[in-house]
N, C-alpha and C positions, 0 to 999 in steps of 0.2 A: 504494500500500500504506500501509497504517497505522504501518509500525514501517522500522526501519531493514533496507535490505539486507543480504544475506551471498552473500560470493564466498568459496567454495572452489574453491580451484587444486589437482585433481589429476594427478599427473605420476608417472613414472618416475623415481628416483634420477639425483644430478647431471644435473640438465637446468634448473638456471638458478631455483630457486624463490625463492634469496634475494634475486637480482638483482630477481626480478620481483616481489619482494613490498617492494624501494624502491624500484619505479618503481610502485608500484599507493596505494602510503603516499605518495607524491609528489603524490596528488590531493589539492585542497584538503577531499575531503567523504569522504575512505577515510580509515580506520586499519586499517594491513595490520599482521599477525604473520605471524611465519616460526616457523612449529612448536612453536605456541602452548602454555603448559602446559596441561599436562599433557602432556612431551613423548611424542606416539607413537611410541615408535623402545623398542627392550630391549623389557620384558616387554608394554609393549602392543598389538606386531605378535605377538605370539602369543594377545595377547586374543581372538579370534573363537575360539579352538580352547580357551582357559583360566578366562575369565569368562565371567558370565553377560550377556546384553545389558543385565540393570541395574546392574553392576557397570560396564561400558563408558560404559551413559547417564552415569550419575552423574558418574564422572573428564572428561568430555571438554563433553559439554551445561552442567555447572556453571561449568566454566572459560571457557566461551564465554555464558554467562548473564551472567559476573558479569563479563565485559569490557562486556558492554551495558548495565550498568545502571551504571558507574562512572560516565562521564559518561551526562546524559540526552541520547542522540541523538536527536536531530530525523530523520523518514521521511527526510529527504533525504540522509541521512550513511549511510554504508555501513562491513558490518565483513568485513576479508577475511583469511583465512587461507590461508596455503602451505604447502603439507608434500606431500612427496611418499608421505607415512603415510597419507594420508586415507582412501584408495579398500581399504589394506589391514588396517587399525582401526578405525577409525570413521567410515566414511561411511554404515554403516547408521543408527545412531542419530541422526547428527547431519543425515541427511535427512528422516526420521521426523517427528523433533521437529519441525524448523526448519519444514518443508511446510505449515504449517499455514494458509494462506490470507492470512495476516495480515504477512508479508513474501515480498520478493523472495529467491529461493534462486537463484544461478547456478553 
């Protein structure tokens, strides 16, 4: 791929996302976040029912844009996210976006 990876970890409430988001940052070529801002938890798990999806895109894709563009990572560096929010706020958008041929989505 052209651009750097992205790991989202999604999970079920307490089941280890922190743990595993410093042992996923522990790679030499990962920078992991644990419930990255814009945190999804309070009013953004009722976001699918209360914004619009470009209200969603904008809070979650920007925050996850502009971790990628602070340092310039190189295709081989990876950026991963844990939250156990993902699947229930924003995994629409931010699979959408991310899909787009030009990186790895896991």
């Amino acid at each position: 791929t052209s651009a750097p990876s992205l790991i989202f970890v999604a999970s079920s409430g307490r089941t280890g996302t922190k743990f595993f988001q410093e042992l996923l940052g522990s790679a030499a070529n990962v920078t992991c976040f644990h419930e990255r801002h814009p945190l999804m938890s309070h009013r953004y798990v009722r976001a699918p029912r209360n914004d619009t999806w470009a209200e969603r895109y904008a809070a979650k894709v920007g925050s996850i844009e502009a971790a990628l563009g602070a340092p310039q990572w190189p295709a081989t560096h990876a950026y991963c996210d844990t939250s156990n929010y993902f699947v229930k706020s924003w995994s629409d958008v931010a699979l959408r976006h991310f899909a787009d041929g030009h990186r790895d989505v896991v």
